[in-house]
C-alpha positions in Angstrom: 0.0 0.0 0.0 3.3 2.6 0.7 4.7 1.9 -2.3 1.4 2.3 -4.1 0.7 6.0 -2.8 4.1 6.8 -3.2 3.5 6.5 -7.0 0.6 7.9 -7.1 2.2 11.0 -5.3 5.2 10.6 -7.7 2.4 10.4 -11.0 0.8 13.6 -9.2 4.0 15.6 -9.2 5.0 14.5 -12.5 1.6 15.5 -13.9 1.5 19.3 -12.0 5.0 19.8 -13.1 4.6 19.2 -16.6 3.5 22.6 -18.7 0.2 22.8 -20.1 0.7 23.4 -24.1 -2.3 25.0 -25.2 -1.0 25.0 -28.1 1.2 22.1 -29.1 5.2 23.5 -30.8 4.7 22.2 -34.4 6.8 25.3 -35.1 3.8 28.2 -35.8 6.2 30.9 -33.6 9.4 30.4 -35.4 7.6 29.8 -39.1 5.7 33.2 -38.6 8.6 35.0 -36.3 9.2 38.0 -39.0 5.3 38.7 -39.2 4.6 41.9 -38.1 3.0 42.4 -34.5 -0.8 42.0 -35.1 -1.2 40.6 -38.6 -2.8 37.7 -39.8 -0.6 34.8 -41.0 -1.8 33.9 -44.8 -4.7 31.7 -44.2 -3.1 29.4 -46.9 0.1 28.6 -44.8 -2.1 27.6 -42.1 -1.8 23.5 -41.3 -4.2 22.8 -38.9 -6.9 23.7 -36.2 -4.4 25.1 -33.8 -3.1 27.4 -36.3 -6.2 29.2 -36.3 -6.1 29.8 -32.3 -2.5 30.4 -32.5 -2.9 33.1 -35.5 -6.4 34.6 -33.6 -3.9 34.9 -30.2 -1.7 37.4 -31.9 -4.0 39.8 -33.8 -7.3 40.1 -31.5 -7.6 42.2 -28.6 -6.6 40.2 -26.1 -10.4 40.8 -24.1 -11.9 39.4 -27.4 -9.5 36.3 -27.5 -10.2 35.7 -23.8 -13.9 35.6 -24.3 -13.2 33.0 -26.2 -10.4 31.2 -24.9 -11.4 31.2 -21.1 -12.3 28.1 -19.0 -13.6 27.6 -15.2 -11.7 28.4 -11.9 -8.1 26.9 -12.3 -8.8 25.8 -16.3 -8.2 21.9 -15.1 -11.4 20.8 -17.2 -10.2 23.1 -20.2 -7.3 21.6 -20.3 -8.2 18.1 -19.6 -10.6 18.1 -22.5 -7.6 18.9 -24.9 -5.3 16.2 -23.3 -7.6 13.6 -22.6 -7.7 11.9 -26.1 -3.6 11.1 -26.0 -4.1 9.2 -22.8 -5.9 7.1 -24.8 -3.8 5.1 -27.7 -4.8 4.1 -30.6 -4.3 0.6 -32.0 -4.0 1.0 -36.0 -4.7 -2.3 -38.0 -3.0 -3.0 -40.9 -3.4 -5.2 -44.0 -7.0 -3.8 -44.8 -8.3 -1.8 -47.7 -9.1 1.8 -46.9 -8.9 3.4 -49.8 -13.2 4.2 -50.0 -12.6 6.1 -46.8 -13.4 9.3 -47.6 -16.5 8.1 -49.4 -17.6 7.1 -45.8 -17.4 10.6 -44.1 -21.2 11.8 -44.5 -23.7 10.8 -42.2 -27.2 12.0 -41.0 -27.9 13.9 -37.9 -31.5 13.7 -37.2 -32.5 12.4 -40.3 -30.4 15.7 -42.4 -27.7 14.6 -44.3 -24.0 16.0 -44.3 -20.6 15.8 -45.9 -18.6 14.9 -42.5 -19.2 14.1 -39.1 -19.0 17.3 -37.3 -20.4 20.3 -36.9 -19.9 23.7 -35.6 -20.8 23.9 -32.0 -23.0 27.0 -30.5 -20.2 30.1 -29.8 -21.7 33.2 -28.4 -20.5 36.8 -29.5 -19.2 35.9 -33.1 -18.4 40.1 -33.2 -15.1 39.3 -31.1 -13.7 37.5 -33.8 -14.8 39.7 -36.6 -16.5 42.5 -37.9 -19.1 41.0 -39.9 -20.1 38.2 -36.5 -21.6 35.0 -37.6 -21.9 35.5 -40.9 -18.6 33.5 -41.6 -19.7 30.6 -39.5 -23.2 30.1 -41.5 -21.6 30.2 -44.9 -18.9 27.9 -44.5 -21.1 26.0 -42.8 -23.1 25.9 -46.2 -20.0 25.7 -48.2 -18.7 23.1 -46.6 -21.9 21.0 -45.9 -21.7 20.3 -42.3 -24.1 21.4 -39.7 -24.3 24.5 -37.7 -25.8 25.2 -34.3 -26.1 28.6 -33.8 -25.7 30.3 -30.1 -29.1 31.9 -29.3 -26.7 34.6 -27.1 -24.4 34.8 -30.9 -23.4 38.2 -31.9 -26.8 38.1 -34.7 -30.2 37.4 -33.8 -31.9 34.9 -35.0 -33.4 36.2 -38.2 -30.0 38.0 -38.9 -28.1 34.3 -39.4 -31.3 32.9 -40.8 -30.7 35.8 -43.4 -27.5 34.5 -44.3 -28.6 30.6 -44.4 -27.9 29.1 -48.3 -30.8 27.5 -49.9 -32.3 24.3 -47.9 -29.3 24.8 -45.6 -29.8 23.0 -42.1 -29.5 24.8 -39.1 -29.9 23.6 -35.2 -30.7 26.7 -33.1 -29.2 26.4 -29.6 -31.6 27.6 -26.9 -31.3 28.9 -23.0 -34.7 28.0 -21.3 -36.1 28.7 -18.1 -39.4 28.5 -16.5 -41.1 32.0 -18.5 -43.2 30.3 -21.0 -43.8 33.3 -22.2 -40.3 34.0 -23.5 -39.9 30.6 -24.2 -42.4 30.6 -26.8 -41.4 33.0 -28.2 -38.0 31.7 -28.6 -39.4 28.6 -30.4 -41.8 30.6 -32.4 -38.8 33.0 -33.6 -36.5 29.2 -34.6 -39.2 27.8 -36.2 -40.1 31.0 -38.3 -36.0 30.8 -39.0 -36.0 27.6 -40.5 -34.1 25.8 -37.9 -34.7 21.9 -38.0 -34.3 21.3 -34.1 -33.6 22.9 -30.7 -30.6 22.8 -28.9 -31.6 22.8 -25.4 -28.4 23.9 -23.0 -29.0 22.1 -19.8 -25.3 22.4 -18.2 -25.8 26.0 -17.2 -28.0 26.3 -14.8 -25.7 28.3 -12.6 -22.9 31.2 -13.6 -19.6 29.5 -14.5 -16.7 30.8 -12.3 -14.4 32.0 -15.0 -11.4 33.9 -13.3 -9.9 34.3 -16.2 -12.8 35.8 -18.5 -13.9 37.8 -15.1 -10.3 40.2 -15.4 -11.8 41.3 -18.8 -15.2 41.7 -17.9 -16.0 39.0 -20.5 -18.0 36.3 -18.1 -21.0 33.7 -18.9 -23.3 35.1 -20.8 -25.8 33.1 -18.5 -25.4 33.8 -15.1 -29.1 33.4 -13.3 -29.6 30.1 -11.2 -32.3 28.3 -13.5 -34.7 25.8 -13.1 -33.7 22.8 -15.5 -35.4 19.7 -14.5 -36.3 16.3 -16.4 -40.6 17.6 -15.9 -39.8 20.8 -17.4 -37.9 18.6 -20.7 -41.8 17.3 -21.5 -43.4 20.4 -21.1 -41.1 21.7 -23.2 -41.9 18.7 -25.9 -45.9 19.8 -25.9 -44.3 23.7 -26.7 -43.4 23.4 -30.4 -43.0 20.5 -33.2 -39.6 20.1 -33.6 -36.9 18.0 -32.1 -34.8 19.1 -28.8 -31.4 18.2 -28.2 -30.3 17.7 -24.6 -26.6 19.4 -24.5 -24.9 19.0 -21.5 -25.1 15.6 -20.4 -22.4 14.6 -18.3 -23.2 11.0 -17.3 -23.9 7.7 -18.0 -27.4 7.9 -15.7 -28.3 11.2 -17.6 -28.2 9.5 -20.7 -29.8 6.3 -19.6 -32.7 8.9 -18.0 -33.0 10.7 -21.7 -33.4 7.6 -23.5 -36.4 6.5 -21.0 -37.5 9.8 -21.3 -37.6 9.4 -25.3 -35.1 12.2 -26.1 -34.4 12.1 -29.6 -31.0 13.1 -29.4 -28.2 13.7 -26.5 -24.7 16.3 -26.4 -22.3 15.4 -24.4 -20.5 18.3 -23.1 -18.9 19.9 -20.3 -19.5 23.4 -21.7 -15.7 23.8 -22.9 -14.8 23.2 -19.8 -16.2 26.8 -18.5 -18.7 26.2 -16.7 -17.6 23.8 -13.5 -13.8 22.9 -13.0 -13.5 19.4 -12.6 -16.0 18.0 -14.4 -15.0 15.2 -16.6 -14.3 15.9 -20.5 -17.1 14.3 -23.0 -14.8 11.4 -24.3 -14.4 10.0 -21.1 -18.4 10.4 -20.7 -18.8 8.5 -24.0 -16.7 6.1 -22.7 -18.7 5.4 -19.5 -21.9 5.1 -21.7 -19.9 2.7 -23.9 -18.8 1.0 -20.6 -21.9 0.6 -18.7 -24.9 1.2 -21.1 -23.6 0.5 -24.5 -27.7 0.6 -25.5 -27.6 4.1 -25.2 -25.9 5.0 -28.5 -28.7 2.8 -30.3 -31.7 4.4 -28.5 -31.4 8.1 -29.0 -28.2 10.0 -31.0 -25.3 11.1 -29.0 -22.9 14.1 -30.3 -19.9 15.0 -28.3 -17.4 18.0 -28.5 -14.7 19.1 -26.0 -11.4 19.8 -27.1 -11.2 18.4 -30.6 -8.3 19.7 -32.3 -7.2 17.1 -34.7 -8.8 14.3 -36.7 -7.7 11.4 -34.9 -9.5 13.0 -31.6 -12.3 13.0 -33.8 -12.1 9.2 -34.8 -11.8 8.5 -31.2 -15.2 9.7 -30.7 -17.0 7.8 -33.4 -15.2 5.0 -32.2 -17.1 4.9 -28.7 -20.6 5.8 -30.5 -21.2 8.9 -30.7 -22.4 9.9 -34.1 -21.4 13.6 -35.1 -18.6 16.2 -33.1 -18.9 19.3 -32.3 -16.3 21.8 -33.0 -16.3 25.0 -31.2 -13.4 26.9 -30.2 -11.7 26.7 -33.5 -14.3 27.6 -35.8 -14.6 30.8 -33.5 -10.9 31.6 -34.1 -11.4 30.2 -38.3 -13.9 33.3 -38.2 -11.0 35.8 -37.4 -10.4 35.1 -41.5 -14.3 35.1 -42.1 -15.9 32.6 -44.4 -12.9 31.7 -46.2 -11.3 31.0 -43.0 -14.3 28.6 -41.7 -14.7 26.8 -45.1 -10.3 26.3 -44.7 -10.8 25.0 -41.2 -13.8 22.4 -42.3 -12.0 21.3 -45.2 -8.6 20.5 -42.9 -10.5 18.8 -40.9 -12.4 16.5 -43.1 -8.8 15.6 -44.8 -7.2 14.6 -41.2 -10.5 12.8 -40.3 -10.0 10.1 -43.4 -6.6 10.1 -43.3 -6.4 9.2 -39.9 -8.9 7.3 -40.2 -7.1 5.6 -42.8 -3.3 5.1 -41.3 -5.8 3.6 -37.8 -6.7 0.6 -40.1 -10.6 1.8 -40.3 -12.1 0.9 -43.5 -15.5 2.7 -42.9 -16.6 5.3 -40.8 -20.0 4.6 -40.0 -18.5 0.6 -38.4 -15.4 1.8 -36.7 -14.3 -1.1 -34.4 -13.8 0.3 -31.0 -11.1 -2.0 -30.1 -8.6 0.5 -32.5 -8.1 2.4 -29.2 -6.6 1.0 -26.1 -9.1 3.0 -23.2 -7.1 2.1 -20.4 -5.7 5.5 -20.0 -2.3 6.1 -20.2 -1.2 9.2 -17.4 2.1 9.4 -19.0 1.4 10.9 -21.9 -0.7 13.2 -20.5 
């Protein structure tokens, strides 16, 4: 038993000692060392998802880039959802034909179809990244024909995004509810009048996140009343308009098992980015629970998950527990420093890593991924 706490002492230590990279050296810094102070790096020299935080670091105001780059308290939960998936190996097969395997990237979400298996999560204030708000975010959206959830707190109402919507473009509008069903109505009434296909219900916040960091800059929750959010309140809601609403939030495997009894079409697992209660576990290792001790879940309802996806193997990861489409969030709001070309650049990256490393894990399709390419007995080493 000594020598057991004594390495888990050691493990601690090792752990609170290592820095956090928020943004991983693949050599952005000494690439761009001789652009001037401010500017944006060209948008084609950019490799990856954390090229877009790194490029939106330098040439926002650093309040803007705080809104949103903050997390909770001490950050633990931020930062765990953006380690979390290396602790967790993968286990690549070899010897198999995966050369269809970008023909296997669209899938359905509620029934809509899309070119990929992610989607851009709800961001509020779109104005912090740029001038012309979420107007970037809709059109690559469209352009690159994934799925966007717009913030009902976003920088545009909702009639202004709906106004920027392409033909028969799909749209999820996120909602904050309480127990006015007055304003809720009219909520619904204004989404539905939009065009959006479902309701994101955000059921994580029912209390102000503690966000030290965001709180220097003035820049906290955007939600900060204690609200009434209970499972009775999810069926009224149901008997309040005609179109499907999305639980986001869930952070366990009894919430999910309590949704699909309830006959929740569809579940997000989430942790709010990590700003809204340090601590709280990232939404991979939630999947991982469901796919531990209720694997019936992910065939009952539809589960999405987001939290600190920054590359596609994170993304495979996902899928490969059950959950059916990722949400992206930080990054999009930092592709949106460049506008819609810079959102259209970030979902077209993405879709190439997603296949490829798809492809090098030994998965042949990506709707019958085989969990057993990742090892999920965490590995604290590595992270």
């Amino acid at each position: 038993m000594h020598s057991l706490l004594l390495s888990l002492g050691l493990l601690g230590g090792a752990l609170a000692a290592r820095p956090f990279l928020n943004e991983p050296d693949t050599g952005f810094d000494a690439f761009f060392a001789n652009l001037p102070e401010g500017e944006l790096p060209p948008l084609d020299k950019l490799v990856g998802l954390p090229d877009f935080q790194a490029a939106a670091r330098r040439h926002l105001p650093v309040m803007n880039y705080t809104y949103y780059r903050n997390g909770a308290a001490g950050e633990w939960s931020y930062r765990n959802n953006l380690e979390v998936y290396n602790r967790y190996s993968l286990r690549p097969r070899t010897m198999v034909d995966i050369t269809n395997i970008e023909s296997t990237l669209p899938t359905t979400i509620l029934g809509h179809n899309f070119s990929a298996p992610f989607f851009i999560s709800p961001c509020a204030r779109g104005e912090y990244g740029h001038v012309d708000m979420e107007k970037g975010l809709v059109e690559g959206a469209a352009g690159g024909d994934i799925l966007y959830m717009p913030a009902l707190l976003a920088s545009m109402t909702i009639e202004e995004i709906a106004g920027f919507k392409a033909k028969d473009q799909v749209t999820f509008q996120q909602v904050y509810l309480d127990s006015n069903d007055t304003a809720t109505q009219e909520i619904f009434d204004r989404a539905e009048k939009s065009g959006a296909k479902a309701l994101v219900f955000t059921v994580d916040s029912a209390a102000d996140g503690n966000r030290h960091r965001a709180a220097r800059y003035g820049v906290g929750s955007a939600d900060s009343a204690y609200t009434l959010i209970t499972w009775d309140m999810y069926d009224h809601l149901t008997t309040m308009t005609q179109l499907p609403i999305v639980l986001k939030g869930i952070q366990t495997v009894e919430d999910a098992q309590k949704a699909a009894e309830r006959g929740v079409p569809a579940i997000y697992l989430s942790n709010h980015g990590g700003r809204q209660i340090d601590g709280a576990r990232s939404p991979l290792q939630v999947a991982l629970e469901i796919r531990q001790q209720a694997p019936e879940v992910f065939s009952q309802l539809e589960v999405y998950a987001d939290g600190g996806v920054r590359y596609g193997a994170d993304v495979v990861k996902l899928l490969a527990l059950g959950v059916r489409a990722v949400g992206v969030g930080r990054p999009f709001m930092f592709a949106n420093v460049y506008g819609t070309e810079g959102v259209g650049r970030a979902i077209d990256m993405l879709k190439h890593e997603i296949a490829i490393d798809a492809a090098n894990a030994g998965v042949t399709d990506l709707h019958k991924i085989d969990p057993n390419i990742v090892d999920w007995t965490p590995n604290w080493q590595v992270a």
